[in-house]
FITOR-635041 format. One record per residue (C-alpha): residue number from 1; x, y, z. Coordinates in Angstrom, 3 decimals, decimal comma. Layout:
BEGIN
    nr          X          Y          Z
   NUM          X          Y          Z
...
This chain:
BEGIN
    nr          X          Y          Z
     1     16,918     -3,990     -8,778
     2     19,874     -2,124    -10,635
     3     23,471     -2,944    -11,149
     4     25,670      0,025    -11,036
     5     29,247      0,637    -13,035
     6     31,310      3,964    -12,827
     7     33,546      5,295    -15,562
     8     35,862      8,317    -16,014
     9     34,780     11,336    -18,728
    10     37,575     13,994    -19,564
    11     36,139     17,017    -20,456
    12     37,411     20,197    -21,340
    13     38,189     23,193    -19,106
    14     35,225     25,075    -20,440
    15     32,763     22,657    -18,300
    16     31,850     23,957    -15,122
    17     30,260     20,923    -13,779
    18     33,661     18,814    -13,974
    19     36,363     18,807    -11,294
    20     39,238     20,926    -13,033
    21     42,444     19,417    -12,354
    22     45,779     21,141    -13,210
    23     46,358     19,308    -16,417
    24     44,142     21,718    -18,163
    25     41,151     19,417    -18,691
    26     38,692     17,871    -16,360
    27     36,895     14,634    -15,216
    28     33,850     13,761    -14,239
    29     33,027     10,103    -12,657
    30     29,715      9,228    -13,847
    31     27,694      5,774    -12,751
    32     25,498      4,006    -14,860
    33     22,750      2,009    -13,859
    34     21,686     -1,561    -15,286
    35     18,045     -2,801    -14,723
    36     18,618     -6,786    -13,666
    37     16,547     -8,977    -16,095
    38     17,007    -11,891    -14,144
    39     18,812    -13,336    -11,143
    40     20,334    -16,498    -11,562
    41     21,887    -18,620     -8,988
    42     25,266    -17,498    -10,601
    43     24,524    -13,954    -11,718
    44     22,116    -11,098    -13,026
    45     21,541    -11,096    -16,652
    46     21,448     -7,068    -17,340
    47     19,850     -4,753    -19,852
    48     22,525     -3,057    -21,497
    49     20,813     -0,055    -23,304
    50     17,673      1,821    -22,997
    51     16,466      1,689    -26,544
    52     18,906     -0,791    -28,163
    53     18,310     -4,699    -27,514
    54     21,124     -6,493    -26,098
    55     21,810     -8,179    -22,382
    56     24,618     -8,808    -20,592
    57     25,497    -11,563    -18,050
    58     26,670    -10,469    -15,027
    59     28,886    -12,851    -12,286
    60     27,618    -12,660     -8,376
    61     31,042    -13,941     -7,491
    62     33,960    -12,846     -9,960
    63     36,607    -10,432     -8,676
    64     36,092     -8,202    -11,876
    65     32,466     -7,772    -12,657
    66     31,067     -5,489    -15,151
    67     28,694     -3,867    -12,946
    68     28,214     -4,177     -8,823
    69     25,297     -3,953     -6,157
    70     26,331     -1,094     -4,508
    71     27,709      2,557     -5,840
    72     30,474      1,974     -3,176
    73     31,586     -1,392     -5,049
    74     31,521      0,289     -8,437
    75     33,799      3,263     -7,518
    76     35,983      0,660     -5,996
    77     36,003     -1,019     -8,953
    78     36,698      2,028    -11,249
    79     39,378      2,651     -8,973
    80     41,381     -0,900     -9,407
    81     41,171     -0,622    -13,278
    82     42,436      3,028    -13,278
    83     45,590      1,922    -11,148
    84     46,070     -1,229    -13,541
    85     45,831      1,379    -16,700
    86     48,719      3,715    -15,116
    87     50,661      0,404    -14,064
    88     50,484     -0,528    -17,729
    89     50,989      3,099    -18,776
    90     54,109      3,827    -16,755
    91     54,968      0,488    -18,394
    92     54,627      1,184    -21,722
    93     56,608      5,007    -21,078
    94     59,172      2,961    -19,882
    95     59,555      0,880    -22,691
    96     59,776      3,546    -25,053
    97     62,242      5,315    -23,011
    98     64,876      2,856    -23,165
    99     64,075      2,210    -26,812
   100     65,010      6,227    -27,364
   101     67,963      5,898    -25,398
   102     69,823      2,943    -27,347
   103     72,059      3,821    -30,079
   104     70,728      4,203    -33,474
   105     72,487      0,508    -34,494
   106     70,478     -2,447    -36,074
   107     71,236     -6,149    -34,323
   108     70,619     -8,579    -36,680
């Protein structure tokens, strides 16, 4: 049994195998698989790495997992962090453009 978790990878417009978006560089979505140790009641304990040692415990009930059951879930869940990342992005772009636009005086 494997647990599965997708991520983003930018590459660069030089790589044909990534989807080329207008920005100039590219992304590929790429999902890893996690071998399950061992199913608890609770959760999977996972293998993290192929050749490193080091496990990872894994909720069967949290809203944000690490890693999901199905491909489906994982791409959902890649998905929900991206849009929290460009809510705190647009955020943070925000801030800084009202910082640029006060006048150059110091409050004390």
């Amino acid at each position: 049994m494997n647990l599965y978790r997708c991520t983003a990878i930018k590459g660069g417009h030089w790589d044909d195998h990534y989807d080329v978006g207008s920005a100039g560089y590219s992304v590929k979505i790429c999902v890893s698989e996690y071998p399950v140790l061992k199913e608890t009641p609770k959760g999977y304990w996972i293998k993290l790495y192929k050749f490193i040692p080091g496990t990872k415990w894994v909720s069967k009930t949290s809203r944000r997992r690490f890693a999901y059951l199905t491909k489906d879930e994982a791409m959902t869940s890649l998905k929900a962090r991206t849009q929290r990342r460009l809510e705190i992005s647009e955020a943070t772009a925000e801030l800084c453009r009202r910082i640029l636009k006060c006048k150059s005086e110091v409050v004390q």
